[in-house]
VMD Tcl script that draws the C-alpha trace (Angstrom):
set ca {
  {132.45 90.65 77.54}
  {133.93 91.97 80.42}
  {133.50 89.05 83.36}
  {132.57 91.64 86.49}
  {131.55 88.02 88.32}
  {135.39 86.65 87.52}
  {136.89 89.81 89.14}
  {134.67 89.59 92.62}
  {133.63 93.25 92.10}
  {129.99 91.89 91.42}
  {128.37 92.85 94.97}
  {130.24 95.95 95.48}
  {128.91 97.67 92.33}
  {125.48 95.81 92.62}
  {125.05 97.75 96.45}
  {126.65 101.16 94.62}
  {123.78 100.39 92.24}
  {121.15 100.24 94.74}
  {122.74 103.27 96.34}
  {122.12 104.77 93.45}
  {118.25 104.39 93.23}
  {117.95 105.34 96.78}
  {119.73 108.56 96.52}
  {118.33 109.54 92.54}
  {114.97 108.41 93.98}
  {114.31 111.31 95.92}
  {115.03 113.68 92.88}
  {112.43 111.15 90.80}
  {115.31 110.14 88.68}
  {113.42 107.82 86.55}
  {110.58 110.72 85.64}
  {113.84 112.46 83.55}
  {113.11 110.11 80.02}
  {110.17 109.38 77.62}
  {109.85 107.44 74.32}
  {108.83 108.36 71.22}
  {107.45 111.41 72.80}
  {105.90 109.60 75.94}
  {107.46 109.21 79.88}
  {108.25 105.99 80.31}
  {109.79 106.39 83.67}
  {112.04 103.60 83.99}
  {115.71 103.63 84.39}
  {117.92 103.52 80.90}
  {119.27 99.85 82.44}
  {116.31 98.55 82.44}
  {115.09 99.80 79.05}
  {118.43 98.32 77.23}
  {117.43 95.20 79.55}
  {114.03 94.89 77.96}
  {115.15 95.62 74.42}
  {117.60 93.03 74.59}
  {114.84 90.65 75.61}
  {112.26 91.79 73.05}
  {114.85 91.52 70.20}
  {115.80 87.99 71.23}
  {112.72 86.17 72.36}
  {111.01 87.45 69.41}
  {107.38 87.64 70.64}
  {104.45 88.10 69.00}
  {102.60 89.30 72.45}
  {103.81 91.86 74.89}
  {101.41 92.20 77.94}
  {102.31 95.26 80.34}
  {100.46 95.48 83.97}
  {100.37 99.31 84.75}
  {100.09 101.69 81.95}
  {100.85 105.53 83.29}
  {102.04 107.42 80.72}
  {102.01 104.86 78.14}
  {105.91 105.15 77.70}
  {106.28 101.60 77.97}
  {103.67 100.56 75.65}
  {105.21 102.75 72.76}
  {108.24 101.20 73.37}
  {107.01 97.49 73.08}
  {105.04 98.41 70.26}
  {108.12 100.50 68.50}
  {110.22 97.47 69.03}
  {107.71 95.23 67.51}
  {107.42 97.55 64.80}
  {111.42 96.70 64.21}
  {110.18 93.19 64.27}
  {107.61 93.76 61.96}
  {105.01 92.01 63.60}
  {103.01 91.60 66.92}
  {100.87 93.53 69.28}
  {101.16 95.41 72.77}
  {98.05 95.02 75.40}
  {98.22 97.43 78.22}
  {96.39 96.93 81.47}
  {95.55 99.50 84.03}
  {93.02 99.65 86.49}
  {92.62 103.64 85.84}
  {94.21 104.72 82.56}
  {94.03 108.54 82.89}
  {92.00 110.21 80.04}
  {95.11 112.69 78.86}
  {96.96 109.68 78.78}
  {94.85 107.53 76.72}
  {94.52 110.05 74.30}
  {97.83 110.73 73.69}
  {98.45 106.94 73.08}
  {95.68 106.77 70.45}
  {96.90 109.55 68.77}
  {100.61 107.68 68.36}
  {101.82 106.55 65.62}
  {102.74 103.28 67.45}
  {99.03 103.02 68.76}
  {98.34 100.60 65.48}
  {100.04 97.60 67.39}
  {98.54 98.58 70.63}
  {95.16 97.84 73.17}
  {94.35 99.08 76.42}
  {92.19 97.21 79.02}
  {90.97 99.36 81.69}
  {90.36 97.07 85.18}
  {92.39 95.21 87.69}
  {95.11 92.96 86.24}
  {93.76 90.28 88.67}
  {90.23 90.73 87.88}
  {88.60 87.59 86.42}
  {86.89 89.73 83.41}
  {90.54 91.33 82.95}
  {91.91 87.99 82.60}
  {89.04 85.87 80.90}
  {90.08 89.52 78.32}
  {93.63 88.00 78.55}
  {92.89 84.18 77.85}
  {91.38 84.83 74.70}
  {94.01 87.12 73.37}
  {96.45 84.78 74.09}
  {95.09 81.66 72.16}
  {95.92 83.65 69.20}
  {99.84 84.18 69.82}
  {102.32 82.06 69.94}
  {105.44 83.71 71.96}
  {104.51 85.70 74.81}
  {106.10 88.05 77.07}
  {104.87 89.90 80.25}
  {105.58 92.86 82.34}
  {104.47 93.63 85.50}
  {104.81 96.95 86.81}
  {101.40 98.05 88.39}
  {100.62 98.13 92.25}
  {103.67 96.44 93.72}
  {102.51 95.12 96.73}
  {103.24 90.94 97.85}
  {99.81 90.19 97.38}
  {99.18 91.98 94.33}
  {102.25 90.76 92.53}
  {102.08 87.45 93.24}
  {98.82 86.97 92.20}
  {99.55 88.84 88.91}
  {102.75 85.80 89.00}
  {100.26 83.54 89.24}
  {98.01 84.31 86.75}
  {100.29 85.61 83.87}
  {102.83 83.27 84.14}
  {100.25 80.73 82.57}
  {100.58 82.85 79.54}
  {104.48 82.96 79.39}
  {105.92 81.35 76.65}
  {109.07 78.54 77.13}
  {111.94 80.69 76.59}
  {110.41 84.04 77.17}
  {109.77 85.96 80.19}
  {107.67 87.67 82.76}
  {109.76 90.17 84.58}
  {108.39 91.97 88.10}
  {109.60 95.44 88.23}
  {110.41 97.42 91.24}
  {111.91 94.24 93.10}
  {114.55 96.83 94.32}
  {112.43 98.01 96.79}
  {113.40 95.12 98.96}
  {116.58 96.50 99.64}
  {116.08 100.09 99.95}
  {115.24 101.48 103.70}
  {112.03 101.14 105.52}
  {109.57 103.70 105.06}
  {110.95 105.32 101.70}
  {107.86 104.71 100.65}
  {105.60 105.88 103.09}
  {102.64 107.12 100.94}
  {102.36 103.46 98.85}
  {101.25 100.29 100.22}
  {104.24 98.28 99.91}
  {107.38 98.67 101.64}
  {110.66 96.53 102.78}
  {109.29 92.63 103.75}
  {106.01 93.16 101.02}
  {106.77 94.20 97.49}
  {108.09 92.44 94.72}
  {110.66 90.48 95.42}
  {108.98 88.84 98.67}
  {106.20 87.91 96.18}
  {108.76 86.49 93.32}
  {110.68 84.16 96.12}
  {107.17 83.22 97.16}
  {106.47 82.57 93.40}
  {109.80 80.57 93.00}
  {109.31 78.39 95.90}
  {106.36 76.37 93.88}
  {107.00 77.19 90.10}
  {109.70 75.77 88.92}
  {109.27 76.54 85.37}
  {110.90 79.97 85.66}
  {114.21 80.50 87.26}
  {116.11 84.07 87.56}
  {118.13 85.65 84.88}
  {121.13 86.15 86.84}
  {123.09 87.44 83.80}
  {120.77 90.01 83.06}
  {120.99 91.63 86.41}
  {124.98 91.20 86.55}
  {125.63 92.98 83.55}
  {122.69 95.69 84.44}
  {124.12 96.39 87.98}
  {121.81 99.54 88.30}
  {118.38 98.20 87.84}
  {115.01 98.39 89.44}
  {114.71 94.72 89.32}
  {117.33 92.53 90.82}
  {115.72 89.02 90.90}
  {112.97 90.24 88.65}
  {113.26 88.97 85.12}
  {112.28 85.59 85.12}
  {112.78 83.05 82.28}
  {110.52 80.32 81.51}
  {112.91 77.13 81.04}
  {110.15 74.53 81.01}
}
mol new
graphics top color blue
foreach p $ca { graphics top sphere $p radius 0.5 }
foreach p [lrange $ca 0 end-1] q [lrange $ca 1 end] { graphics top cylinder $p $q radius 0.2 }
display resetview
């Protein structure tokens, strides 16, 4: 593999990276792909990123905060289908009727559930607990309201769920080092998003530590610091 650490040229291309969010971000860059017929607006980086991840942990549970278009879910439920085992439970505190019937009429919708609420509400995750007793490797994504308070609480609380080798990943980290105010209509911003809430998360968990290989070899991706490994 080609060692971009070993030839220093690691931060230069990570900042061209986040260059490149900033400037495709105003053209909605990531709105450009689907899957299997659904957006799943998310960069191509990150996609290979998670299907590397799916394909190696091997899990039998794939929990997604923040459903949209339902892209992602057809994806975790396609690649479990590869597998040939496991299910996909989406969470969304308003799942969009168009969308949810598009999902159920997937072909992929056989590995998949939907729970409509907050991903931190204690009903959602009493939902969550008992799903959970009945898997044994687990993997989360979290990519619903990306505000410091919201994430980290969603850190806090599916985390518990994260199986030893496996991950939870927190997407949209990047905003932490894109310019103040890009996002001016959403209530998170540079200094509260992401990956304030992950360093928060790090500084008393020490079960998880940062995939720093994943996010070297990625360069462009919405989630430098994000994907987190449980080690213990």
């Amino acid at each position: 593999m080609f060692d971009i650490v070993a030839q220093g040229k690691d931060k230069n291309l990570k900042d061209l990276g986040v260059k490149f969010i900033v400037d495709s971000a105003k053209y909605k860059y990531t709105y450009n792909f689907s899957w299997l017929g659904r957006p799943i607006i998310q960069f191509p980086q990150d996609i290979m990123a998670m299907q590397e991840i799916i394909w190696n942990v091997k899990p039998d549970l794939i929990i997604e905060t923040g459903i949209a278009h339902g892209g992602g879910l057809i994806f975790y439920a396609s690649m479990l289908e590869l597998l040939g085992s496991g299910e996909v439970i989406g969470i969304d505190v308003d799942i969009r009727k168009h969308n949810k019937k598009e999902i159920e009429n997937h072909r992929m919708f056989k590995r998949i559930k939907m729970i409509e609420g907050s991903s931190t509400a204690r009903d959602v995750i009493s939902r969550i607990k008992d799903i959970v007793k009945k898997h044994k490797k687990v993997l989360v994504f979290l990519d619903s309201l990306h505000s410091h308070e919201h994430v980290l609480e969603e850190l806090k609380l599916y985390s518990k769920f994260v199986s030893k080798g496996s991950y939870i990943v927190a997407f949209d980290t990047v905003v932490e080092y894109m310019p103040q105010g890009s996002f001016v209509d959403r209530p998170w911003d540079k200094g509260s998003n992401p990956a304030t809430a992950v360093e928060e998360f790090l500084k008393v968990n020490k079960n998880f530590v940062i995939d720093k290989n994943m996010e070297d070899k990625l360069l462009i991706t919405v989630a430098p610091g994000g994907y987190l490994k449980r080690m213990k």
